[in-house]
KOLTI-549949 format. One record per atom (N, C-alpha, C): chain; atom name; x negated, y, z. Coordinates in pm, whole numbers, plus 32768, in hexadecimal, padded with zeros to 4 digits. Layout:
A CA X Y Z
...
//
This chain:
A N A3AF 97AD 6677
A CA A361 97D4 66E9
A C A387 9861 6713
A N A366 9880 67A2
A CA A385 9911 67AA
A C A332 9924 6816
A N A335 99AA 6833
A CA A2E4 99FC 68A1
A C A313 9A00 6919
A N A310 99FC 6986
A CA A35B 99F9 69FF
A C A2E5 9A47 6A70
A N A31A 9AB1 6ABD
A CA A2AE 9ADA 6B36
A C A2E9 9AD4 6BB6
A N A2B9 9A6B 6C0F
A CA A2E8 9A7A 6C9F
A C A287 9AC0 6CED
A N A2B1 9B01 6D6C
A CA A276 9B3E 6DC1
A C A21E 9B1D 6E0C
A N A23B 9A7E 6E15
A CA A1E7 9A38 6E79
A C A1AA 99BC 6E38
A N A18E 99C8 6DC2
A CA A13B 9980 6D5C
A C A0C4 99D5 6D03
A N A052 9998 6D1F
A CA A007 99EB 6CC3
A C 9FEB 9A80 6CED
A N A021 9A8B 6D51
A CA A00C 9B23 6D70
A C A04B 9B68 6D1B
A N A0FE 9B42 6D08
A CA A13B 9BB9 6C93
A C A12F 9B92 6C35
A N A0AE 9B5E 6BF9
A CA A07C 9B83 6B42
A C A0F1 9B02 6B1D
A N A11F 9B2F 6A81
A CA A14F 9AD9 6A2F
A C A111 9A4F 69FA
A N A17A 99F0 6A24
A CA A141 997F 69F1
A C A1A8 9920 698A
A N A185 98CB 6949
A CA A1C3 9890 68D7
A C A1E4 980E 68E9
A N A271 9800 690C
A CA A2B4 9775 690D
A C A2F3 975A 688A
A N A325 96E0 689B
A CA A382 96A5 6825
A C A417 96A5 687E
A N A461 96CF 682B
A CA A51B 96FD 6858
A C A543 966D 680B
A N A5A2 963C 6821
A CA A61B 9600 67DB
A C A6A6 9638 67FC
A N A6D7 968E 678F
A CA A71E 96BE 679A
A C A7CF 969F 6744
A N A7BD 9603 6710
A CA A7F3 95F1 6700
A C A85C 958E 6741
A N A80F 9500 6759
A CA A818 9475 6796
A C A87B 94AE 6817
A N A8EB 9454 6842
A CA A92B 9437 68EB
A C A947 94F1 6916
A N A967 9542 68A1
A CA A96C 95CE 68D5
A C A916 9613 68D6
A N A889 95F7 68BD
A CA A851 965D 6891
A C A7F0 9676 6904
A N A797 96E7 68ED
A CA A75B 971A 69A8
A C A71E 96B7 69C3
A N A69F 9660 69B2
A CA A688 95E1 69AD
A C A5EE 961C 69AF
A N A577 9631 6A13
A CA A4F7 963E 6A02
A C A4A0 95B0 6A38
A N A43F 95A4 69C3
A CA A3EA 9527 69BD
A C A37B 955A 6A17
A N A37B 94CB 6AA6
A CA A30B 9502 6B04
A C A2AB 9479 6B1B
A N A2E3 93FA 6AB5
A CA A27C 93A2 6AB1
A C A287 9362 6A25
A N A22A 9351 69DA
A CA A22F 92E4 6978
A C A1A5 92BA 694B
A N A1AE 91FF 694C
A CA A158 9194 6977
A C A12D 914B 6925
A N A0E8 9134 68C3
A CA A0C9 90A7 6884
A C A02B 9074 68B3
A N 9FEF 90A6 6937
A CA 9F86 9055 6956
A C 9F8F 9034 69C2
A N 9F30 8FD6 69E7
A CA 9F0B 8F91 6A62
A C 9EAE 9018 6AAA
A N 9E64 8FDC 6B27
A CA 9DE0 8FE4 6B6C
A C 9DF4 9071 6B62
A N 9E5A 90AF 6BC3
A CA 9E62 9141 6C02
A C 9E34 912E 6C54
A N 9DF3 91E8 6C8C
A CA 9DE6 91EB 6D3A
A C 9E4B 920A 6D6A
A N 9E51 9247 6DF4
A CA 9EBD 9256 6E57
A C 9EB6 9306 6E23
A N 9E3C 9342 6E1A
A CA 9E5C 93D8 6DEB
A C 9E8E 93E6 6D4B
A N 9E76 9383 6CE3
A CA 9EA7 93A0 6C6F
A C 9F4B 9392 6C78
A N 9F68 9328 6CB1
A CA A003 931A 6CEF
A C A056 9382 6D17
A N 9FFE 93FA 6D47
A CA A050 946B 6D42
A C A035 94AD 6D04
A N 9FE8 94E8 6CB0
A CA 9FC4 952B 6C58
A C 9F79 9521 6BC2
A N 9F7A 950C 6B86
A CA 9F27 94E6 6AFB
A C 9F56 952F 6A79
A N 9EF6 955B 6A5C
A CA 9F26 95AF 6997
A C 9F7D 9606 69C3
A N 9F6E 964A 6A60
A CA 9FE2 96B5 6A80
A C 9FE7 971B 6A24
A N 9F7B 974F 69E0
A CA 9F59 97DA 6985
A C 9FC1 97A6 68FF
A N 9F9A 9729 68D0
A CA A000 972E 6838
A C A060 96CD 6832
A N A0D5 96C8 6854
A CA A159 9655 684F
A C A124 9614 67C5
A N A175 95AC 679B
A CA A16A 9579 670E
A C A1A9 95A3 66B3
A N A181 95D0 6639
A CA A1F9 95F3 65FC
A C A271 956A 65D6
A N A24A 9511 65AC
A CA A283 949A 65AC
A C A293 943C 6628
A N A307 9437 668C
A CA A2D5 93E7 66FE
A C A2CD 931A 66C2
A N A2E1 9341 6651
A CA A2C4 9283 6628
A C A23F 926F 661C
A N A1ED 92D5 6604
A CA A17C 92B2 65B6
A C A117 9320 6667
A N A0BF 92B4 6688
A CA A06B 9310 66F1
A C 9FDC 92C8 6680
A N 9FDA 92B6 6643
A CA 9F40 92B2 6616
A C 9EF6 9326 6616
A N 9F06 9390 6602
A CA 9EA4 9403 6647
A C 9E75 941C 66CA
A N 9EE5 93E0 6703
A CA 9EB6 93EC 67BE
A C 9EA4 935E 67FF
A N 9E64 932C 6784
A CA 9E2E 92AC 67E2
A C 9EAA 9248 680E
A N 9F1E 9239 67FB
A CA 9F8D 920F 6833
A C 9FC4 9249 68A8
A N 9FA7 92BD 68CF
A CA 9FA0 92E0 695F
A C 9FB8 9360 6979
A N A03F 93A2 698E
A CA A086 93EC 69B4
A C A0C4 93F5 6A2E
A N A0AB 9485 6A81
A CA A0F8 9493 6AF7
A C A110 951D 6B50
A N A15B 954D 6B53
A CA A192 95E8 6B8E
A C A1DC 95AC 6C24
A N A1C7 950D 6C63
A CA A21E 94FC 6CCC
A C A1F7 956E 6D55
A N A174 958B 6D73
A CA A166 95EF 6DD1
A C A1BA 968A 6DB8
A N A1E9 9699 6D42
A CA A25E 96D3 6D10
A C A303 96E5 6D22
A N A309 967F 6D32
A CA A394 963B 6D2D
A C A3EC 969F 6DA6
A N A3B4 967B 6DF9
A CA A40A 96D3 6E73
A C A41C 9767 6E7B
A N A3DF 979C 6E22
A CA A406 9830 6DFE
A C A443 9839 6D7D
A N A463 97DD 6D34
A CA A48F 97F3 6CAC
A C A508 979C 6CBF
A N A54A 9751 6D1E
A CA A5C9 96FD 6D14
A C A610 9781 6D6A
A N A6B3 978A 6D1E
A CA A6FA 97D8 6D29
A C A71F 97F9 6DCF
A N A716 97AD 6E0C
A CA A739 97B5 6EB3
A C A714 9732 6EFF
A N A6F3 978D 6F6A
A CA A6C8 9734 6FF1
A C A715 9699 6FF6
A N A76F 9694 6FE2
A CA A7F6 95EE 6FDC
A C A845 960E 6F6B
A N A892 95B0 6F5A
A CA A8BE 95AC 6EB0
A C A86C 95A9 6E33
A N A80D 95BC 6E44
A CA A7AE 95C6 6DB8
A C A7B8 9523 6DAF
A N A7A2 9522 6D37
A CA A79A 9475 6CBA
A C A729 9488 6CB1
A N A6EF 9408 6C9B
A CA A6A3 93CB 6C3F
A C A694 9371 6BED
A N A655 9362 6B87
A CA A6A2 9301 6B19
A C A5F1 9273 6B12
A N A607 9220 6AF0
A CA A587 91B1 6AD1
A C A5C0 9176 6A80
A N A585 915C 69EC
A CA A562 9105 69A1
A C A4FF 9098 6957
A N A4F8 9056 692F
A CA A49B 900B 6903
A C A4BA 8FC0 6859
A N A42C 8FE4 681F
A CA A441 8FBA 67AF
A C A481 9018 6724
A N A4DC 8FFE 6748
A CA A541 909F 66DE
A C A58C 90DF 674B
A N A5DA 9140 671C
A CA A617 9193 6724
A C A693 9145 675C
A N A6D6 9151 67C9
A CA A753 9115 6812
A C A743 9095 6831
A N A6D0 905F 685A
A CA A6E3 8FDC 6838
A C A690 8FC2 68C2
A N A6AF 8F47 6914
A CA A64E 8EF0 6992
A C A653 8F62 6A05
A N A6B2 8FD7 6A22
A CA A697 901E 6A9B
A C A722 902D 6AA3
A N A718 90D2 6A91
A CA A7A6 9109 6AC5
A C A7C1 91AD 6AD7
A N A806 91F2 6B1E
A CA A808 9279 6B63
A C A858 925F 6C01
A N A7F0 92B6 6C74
A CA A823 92A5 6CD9
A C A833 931D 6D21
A N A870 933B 6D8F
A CA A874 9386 6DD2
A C A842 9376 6E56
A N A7E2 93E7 6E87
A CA A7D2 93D5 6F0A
A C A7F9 9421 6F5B
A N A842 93F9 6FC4
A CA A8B1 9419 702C
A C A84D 946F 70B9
A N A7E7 9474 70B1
A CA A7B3 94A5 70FE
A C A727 94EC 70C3
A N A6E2 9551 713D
A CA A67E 95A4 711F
A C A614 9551 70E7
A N A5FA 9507 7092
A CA A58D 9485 706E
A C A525 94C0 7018
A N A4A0 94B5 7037
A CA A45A 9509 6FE5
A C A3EF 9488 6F9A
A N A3F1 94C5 6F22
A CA A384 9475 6EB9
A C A2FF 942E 6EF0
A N A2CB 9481 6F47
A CA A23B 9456 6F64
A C A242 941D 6FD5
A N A2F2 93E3 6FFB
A CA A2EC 939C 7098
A C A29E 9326 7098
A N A258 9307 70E5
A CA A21A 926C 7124
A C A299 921D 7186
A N A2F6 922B 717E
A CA A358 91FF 71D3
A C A3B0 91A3 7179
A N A3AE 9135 71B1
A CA A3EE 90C1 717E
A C A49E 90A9 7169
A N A486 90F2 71CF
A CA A525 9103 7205
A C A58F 917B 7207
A N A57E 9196 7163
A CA A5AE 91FB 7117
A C A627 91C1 70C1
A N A68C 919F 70F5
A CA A6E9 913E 70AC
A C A795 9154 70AA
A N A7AA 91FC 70F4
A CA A849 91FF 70CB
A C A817 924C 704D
A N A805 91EB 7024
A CA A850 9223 6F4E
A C A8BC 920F 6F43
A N A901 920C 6ECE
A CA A96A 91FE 6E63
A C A957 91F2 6DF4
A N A94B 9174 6DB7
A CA A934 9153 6D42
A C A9A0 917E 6CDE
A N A9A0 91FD 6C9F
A CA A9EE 9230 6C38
A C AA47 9200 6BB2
A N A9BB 91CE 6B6F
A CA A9C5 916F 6AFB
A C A954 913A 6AF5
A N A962 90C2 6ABE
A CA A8F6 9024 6AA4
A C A8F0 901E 69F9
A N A865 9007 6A24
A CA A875 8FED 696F
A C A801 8F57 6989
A N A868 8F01 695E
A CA A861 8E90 6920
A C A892 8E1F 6985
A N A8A5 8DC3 6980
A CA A8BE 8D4E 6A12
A C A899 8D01 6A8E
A N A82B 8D7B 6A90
A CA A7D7 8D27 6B13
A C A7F6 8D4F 6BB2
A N A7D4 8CF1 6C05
A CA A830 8D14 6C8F
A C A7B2 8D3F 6CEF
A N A7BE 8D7C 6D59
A CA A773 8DB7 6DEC
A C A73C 8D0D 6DE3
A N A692 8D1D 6DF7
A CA A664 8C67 6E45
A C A5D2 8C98 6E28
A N A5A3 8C66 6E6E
A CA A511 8C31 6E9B
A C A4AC 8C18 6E0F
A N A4D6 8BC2 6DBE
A CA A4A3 8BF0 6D43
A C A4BE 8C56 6CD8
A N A4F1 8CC3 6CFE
A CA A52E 8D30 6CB7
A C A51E 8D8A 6CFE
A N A5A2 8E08 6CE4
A CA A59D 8E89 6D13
A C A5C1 8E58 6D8E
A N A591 8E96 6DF5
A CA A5EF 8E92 6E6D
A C A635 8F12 6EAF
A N A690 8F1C 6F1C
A CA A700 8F7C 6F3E
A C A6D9 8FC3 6F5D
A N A687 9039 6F2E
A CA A639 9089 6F79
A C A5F2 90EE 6F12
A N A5C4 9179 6F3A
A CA A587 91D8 6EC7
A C A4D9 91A2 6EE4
A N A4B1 91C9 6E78
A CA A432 91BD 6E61
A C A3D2 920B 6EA0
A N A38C 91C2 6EE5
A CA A31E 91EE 6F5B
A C A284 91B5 6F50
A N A230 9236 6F44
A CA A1BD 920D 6F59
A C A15E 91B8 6FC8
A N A100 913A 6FAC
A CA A0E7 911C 700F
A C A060 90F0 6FD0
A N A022 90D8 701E
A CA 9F6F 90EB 6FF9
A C 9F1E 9030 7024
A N 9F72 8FBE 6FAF
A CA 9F4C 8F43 6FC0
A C 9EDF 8F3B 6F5D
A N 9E97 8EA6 6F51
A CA 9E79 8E6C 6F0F
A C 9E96 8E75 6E85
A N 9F14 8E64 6E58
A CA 9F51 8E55 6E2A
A C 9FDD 8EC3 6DEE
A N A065 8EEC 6E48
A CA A0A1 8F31 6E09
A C A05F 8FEB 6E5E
A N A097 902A 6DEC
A CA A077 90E7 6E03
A C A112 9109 6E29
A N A15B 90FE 6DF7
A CA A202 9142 6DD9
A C A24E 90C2 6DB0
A N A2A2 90AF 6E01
A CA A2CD 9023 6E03
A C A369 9031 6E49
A N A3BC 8FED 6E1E
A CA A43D 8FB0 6E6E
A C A441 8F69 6EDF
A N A3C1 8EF6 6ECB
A CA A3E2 8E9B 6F27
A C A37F 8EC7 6FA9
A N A3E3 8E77 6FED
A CA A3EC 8E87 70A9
A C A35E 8E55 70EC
A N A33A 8DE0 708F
A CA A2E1 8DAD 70C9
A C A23B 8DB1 7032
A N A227 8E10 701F
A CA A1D2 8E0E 6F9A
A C A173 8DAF 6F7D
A N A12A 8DA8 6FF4
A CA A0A4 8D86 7000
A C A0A3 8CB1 6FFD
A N A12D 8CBF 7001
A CA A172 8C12 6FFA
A C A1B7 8BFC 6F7F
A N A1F1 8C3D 6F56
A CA A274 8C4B 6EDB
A C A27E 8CBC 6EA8
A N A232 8CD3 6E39
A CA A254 8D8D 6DF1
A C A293 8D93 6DA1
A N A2F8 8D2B 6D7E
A CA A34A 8D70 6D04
A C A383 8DE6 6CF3
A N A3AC 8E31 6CBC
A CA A411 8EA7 6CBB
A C A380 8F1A 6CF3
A N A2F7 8EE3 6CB5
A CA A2B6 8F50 6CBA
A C A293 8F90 6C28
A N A2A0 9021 6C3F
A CA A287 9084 6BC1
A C A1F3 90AB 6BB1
A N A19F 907F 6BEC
A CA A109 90B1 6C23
A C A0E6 9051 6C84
A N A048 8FE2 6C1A
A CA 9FF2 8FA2 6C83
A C 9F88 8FCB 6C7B
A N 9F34 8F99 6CC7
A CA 9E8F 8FC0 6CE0
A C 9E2D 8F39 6CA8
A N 9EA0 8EE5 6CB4
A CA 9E56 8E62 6C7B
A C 9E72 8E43 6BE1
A N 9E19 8DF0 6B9C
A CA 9E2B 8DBF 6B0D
A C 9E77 8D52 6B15
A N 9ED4 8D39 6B6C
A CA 9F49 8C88 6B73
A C 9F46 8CAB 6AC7
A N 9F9D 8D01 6A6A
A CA 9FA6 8CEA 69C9
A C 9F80 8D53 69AD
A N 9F9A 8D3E 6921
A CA 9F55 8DD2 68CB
A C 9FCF 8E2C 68D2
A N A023 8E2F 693E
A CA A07F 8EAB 691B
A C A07F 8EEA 69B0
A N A0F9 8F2C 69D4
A CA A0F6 8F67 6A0A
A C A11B 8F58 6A92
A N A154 8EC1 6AB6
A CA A16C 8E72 6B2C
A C A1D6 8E0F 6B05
A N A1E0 8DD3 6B6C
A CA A245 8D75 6B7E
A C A2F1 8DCD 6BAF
A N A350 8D7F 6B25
A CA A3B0 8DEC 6B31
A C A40B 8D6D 6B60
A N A483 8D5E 6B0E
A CA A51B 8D14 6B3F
A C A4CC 8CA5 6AEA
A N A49D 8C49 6B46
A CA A47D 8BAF 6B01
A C A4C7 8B63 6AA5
A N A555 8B4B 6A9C
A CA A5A8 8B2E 6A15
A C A5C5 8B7E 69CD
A N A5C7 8BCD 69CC
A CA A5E8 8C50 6972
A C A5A5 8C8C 6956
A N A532 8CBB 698C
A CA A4A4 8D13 6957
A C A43D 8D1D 6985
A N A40A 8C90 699A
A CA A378 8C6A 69FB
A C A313 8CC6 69D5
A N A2BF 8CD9 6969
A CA A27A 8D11 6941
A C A2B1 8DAC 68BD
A N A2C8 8E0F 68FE
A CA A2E5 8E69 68AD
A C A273 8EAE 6860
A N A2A3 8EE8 67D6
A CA A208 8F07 678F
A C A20A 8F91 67F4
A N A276 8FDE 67FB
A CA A269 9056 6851
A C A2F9 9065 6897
A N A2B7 90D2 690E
A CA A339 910D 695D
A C A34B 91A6 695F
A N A3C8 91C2 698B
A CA A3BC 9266 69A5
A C A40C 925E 6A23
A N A3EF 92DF 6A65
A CA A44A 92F8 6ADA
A C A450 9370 6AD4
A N A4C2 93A9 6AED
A CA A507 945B 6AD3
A C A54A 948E 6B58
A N A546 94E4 6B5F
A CA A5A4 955B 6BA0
A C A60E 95C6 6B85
A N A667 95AE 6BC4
A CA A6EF 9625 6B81
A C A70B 9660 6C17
//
């Protein structure tokens, strides 16, 4: 864990994320990680902002429910080019690292956030309707998905990292052959 102070967070004061400083190069800050259901639309951006986890496998102190995303856009290295990485389950496994090619910010509601570049994939699943879909992760305020991939949520949420609903006991509906029900997710910033 470490200390980090932005200017336009918190008013200055120091606050405490989790770094990965090893994994895909290193420079790697954790701004979501998930193992529950039945979020709101404000925990979705913010939750347990005061203490990161020390363990991001284990959120049993915070309820399953971690989040610095109202964060994100002052702590990713630049306006375009900045990555982001999603996994599910373990470590490299059911997501990937991407790049986004344009000014795309964390807390967008805009669907249509989609020149990425998918960097590296970790594991075999393809862009579809029951999975991740082509596009960065955007908040949207359904029934159902909070922070989601898909285009159409409120019909098809797979490739969501954050629901509002109890569909399972985890954390949403992810890549249906490959990792329908994940026990948890993370999503990062470099």
């Amino acid at each position: 864990m470490k200390w980090i102070s932005l200017a336009d967070v918190s008013c200055g004061m120091p606050f405490q994320i989790y770094a990965d400083m090893d994994r895909d190069g290193g420079g790697w800050t954790l701004i979501l990680a998930n193992t529950a259901n039945l979020w709101s639309y404000d925990q979705a951006q913010s939750i347990n902002s005061v203490s990161a986890p020390s363990d991001p496998t284990d959120l049993t102190e915070l309820g399953g429910k971690y989040s610095i995303l109202s964060y994100a856009d002052y702590i990713k290295k630049s306006a375009t080019g900045f990555q982001y990485r999603m996994e599910a389950s373990s470590y490299d496994a059911a997501g990937g690292i991407w790049t986004a090619n344009q000014p795309y910010s964390f807390v967008s509601t805009s669907s249509t956030n989609t020149d990425i570049t998918l960097d590296s994939q970790f594991g075999s699943w393809s862009y579809s309707d029951s999975g991740l879909e082509e596009r960065m992760p955007y908040l949207v305020n359904s029934p159902q998905a909070l922070l989601t991939t898909s285009y159409l949520a409120s019909v098809s949420w797979w490739g969501t990292l954050i629901q509002a609903d109890s569909w399972d006991v985890g954390p949403g509906p992810w890549i249906e052959l490959i990792d329908a029900r994940p026990a948890i997710l993370w999503y990062w910033v470099r």
